[in-house]
KOLSE-723883 format. One record per residue (C-alpha): x, y, z; residue number from 1. Coordinates in Angstrom, 3 decimals, decimal comma, always signed. Example, Ala and Ser with C-alpha at 12.3 -4.5 7.8 and 13.67 -1.06 7.14 Angstrom:
2
NODE|+12,300|-4,500|+7,800|1;
NODE|+13,670|-1,060|+7,140|2;
END
This chain:
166
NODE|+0,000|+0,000|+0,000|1;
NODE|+1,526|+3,457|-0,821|2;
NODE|+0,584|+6,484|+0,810|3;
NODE|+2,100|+10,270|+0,426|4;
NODE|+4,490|+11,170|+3,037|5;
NODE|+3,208|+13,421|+5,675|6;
NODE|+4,162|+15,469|+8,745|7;
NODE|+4,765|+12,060|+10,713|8;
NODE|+6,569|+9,644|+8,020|9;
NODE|+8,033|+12,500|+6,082|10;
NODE|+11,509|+12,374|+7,656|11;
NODE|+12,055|+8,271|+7,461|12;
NODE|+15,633|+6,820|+7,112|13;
NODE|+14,214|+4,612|+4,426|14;
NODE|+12,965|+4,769|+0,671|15;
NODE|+9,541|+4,499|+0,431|16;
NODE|+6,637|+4,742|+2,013|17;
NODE|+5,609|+3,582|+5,690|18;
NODE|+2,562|+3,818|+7,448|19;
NODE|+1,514|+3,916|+10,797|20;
NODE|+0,374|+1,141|+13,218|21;
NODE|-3,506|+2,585|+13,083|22;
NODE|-3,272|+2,901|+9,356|23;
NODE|-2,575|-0,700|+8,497|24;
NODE|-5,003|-1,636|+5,764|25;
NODE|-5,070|-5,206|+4,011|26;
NODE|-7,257|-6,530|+1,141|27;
NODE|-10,405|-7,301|+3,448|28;
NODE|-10,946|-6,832|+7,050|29;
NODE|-9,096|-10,674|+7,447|30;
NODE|-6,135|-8,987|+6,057|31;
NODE|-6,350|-5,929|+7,883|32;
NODE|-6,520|-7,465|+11,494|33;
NODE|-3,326|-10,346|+10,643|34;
NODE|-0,961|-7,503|+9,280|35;
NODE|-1,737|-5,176|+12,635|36;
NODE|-1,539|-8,176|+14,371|37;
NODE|+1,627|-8,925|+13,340|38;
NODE|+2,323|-5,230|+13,693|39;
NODE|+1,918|-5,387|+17,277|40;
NODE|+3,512|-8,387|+17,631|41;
NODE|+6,937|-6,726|+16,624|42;
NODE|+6,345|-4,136|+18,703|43;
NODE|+5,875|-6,191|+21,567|44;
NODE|+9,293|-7,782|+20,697|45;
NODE|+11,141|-4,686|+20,703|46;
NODE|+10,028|-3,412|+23,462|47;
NODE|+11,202|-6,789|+25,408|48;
NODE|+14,463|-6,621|+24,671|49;
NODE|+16,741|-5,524|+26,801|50;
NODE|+18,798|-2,709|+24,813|51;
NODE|+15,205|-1,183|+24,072|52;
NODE|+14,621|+1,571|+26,564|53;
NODE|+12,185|+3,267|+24,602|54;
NODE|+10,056|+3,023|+21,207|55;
NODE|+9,476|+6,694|+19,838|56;
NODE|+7,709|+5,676|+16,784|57;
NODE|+6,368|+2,617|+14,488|58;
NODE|+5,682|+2,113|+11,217|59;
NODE|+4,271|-1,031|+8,920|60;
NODE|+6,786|-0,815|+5,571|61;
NODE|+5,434|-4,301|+3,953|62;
NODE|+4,312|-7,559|+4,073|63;
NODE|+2,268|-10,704|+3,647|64;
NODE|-0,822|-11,313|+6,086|65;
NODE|-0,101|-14,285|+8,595|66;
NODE|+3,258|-15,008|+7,088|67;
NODE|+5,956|-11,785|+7,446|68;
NODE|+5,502|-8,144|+8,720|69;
NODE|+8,557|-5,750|+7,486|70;
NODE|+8,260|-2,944|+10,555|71;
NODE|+10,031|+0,154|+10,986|72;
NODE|+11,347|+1,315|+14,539|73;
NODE|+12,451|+4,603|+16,042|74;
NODE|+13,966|+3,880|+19,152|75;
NODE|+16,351|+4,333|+22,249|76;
NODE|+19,310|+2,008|+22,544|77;
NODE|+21,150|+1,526|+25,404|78;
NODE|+24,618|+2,557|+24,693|79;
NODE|+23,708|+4,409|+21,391|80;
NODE|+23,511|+8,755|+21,476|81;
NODE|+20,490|+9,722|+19,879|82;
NODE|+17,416|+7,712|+18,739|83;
NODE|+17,923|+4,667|+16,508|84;
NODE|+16,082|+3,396|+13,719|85;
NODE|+15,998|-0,117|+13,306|86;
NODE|+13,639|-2,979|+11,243|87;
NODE|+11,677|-5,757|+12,879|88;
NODE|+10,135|-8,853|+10,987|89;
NODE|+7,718|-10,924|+12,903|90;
NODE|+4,783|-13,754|+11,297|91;
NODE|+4,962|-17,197|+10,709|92;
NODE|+9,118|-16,955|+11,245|93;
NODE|+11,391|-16,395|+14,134|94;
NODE|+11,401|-12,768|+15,177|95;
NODE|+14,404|-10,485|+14,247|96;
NODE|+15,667|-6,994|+14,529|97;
NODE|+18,182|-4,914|+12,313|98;
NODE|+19,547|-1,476|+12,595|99;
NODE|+18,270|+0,531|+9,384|100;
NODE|+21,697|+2,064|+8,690|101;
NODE|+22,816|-0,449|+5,639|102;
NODE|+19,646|-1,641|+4,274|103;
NODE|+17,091|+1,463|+3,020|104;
NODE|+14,383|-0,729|+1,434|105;
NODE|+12,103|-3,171|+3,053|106;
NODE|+13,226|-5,337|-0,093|107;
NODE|+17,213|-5,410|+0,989|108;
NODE|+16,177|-5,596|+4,525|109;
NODE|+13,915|-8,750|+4,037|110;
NODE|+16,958|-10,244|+1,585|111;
NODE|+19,573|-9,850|+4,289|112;
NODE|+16,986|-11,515|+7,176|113;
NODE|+16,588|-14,002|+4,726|114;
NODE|+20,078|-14,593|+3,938|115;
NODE|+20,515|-14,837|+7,838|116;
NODE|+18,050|-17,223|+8,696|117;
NODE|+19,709|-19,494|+6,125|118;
NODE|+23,009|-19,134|+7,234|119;
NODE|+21,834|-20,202|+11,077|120;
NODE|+19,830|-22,969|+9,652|121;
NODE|+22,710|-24,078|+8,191|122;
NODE|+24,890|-24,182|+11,454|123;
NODE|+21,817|-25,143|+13,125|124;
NODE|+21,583|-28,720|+10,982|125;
NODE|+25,449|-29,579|+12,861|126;
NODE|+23,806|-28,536|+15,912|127;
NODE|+25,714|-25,201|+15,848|128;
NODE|+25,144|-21,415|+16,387|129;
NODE|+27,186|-18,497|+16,309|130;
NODE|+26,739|-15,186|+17,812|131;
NODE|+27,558|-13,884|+14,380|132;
NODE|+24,391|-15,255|+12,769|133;
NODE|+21,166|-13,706|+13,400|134;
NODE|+19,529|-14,663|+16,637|135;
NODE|+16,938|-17,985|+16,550|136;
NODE|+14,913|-18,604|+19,723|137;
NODE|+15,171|-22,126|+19,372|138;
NODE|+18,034|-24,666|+20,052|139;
NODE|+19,936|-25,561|+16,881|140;
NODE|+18,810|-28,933|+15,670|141;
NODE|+18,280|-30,238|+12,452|142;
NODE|+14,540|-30,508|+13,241|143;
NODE|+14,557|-26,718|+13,420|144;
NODE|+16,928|-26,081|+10,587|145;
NODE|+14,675|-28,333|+8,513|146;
NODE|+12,024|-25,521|+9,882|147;
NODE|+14,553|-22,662|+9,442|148;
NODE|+14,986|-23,638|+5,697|149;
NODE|+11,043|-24,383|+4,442|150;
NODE|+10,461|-20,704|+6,178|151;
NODE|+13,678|-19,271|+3,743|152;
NODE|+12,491|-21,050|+0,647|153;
NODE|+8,673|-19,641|+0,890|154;
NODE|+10,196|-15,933|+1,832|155;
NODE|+12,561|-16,073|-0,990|156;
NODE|+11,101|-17,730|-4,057|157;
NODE|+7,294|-16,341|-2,591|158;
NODE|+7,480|-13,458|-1,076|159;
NODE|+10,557|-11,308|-1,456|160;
NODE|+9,158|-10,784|-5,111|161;
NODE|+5,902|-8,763|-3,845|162;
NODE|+8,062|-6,891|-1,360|163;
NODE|+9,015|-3,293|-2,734|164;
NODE|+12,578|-2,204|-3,643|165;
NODE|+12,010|+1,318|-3,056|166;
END
């Protein structure tokens, strides 16, 4: 869904177009109530974690009802001067965060969560982790990597086309 840039999205880090939590709108009213659902749902997550001392403001950039919701983020991080803007993907996949700075598109953002998931499924089927791969709140068994990697094939060959590059 695009929408003109006003007072409140006008100054985004990203390309694009974002709206706000209370402006989610899906194809039907189904639609509509998954995506803010989801919406929510990465909120929630931020707000849990413990470098998160404050959310400022939150946006819905993309997604797929009941399967992936690309989020936006201004926040405080402990540690960090200033306010932070960072991604979070939550849906029918493990939840993840990712500072804004290097990825400007929900597109590039979604490709390098992607990319990330498949790399820890990866270590995950030797019953391996790293804290260099992106952060899976499950153990690492090949059970889960079999999980890790259906969950990577439907984002990338299903979804990832549908998701804007700009």
């Amino acid at each position: 869904m695009l929408v003109p840039a006003n007072d409140e999205t006008a100054a985004l880090p990203i390309s694009g177009t974002a709206v706000p939590f209370d402006e989610i709108s899906g194809d039907d009213n189904e639609d509509t109530l998954l995506l803010k659902g989801m919406a929510e749902d990465a909120l929630r997550f931020v707000r849990s974690r413990s470098w998160c001392l404050a959310t400022h403001r939150h946006f819905f950039v993309d997604g797929v009802a009941g399967i992936v919701a690309i989020c936006l983020f201004e926040v405080t991080i402990r540690g960090y001067s200033g306010n932070q803007w960072i991604w979070a993907f939550t849906g029918d996949i493990p939840r993840a965060y990712m500072l804004v700075e290097s990825y400007r598109t929900p597109y590039a953002a979604l490709t390098c969560y992607i990319d990330g998931l498949e790399a820890w499924a990866k270590e995950a089927q030797h019953g391996r982790t790293s804290p260099h791969l992106i952060p899976v709140n499950v153990p690492p068994t090949p059970e889960y990597a079999a999980m890790a990697f259906s969950r990577v094939e439907t984002l990338r060959n299903h979804i990832l086309p549908n998701i804007r590059r700009s």
